[in-house]
C-alpha positions in Angstrom: 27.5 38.4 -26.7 25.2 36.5 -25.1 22.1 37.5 -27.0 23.9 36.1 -29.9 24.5 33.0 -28.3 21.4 32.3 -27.1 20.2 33.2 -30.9 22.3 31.0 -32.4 22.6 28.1 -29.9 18.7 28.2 -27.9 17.8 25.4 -28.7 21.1 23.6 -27.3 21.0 25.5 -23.9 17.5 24.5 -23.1 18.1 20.8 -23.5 20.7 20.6 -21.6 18.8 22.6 -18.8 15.7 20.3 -19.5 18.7 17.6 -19.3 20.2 18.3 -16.3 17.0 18.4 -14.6 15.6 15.5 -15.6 18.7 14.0 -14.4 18.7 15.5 -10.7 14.8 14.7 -10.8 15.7 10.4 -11.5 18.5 10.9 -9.4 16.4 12.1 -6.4 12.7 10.6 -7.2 13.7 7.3 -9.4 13.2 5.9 -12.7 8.9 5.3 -12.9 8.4 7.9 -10.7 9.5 10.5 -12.8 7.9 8.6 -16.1 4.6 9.5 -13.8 5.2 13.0 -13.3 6.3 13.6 -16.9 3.1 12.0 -18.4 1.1 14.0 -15.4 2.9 17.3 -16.9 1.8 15.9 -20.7 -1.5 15.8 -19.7 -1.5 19.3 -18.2 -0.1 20.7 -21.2 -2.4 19.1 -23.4 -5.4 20.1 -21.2 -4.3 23.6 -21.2 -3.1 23.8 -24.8 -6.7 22.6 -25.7 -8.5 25.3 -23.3 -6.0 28.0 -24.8 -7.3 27.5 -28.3 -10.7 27.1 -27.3 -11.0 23.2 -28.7 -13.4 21.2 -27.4 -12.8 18.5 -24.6 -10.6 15.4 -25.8 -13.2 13.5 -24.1 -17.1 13.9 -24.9 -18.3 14.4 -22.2 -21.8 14.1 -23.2 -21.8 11.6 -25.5 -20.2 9.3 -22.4 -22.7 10.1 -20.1 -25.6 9.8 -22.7 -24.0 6.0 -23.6 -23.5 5.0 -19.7 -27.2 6.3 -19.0 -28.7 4.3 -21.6 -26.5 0.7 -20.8 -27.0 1.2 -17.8 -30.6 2.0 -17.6 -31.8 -1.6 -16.3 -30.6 -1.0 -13.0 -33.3 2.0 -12.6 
């Protein structure tokens, strides 16, 4: 019974978990803090999504460094 239901109605179950705790987390933390932790977690995901499927850094790196060395290279 409640394989089926959880086939059938997932989906339904997890939002209202994800609901629920979203609501006890701006109950207990507030409004802006939780849009902070929720764009911290966002970011994690990303980050880890990306190093899961091997991608290369949303950021370059290199090409940042290389373009602050060489505006920057007056104050040498």
């Amino acid at each position: 019974m409640w394989k089926e239901m959880w086939e059938s109605h997932g989906g339904r179950f997890v939002g209202i978990a994800a609901g629920m705790f979203f609501g006890l987390l701006y109950l207990i933390v507030g409004l802006w803090d939780m849009f902070v932790f929720a764009l911290l977690v966002i970011i994690g995901y990303q980050v880890g999504k990306r190093k899961d499927l091997h991608l290369s850094s949303l950021i370059p790196w290199q090409r940042v460094g290389f373009w602050l060395s060489e505006r920057w290279r007056w104050l040498k």
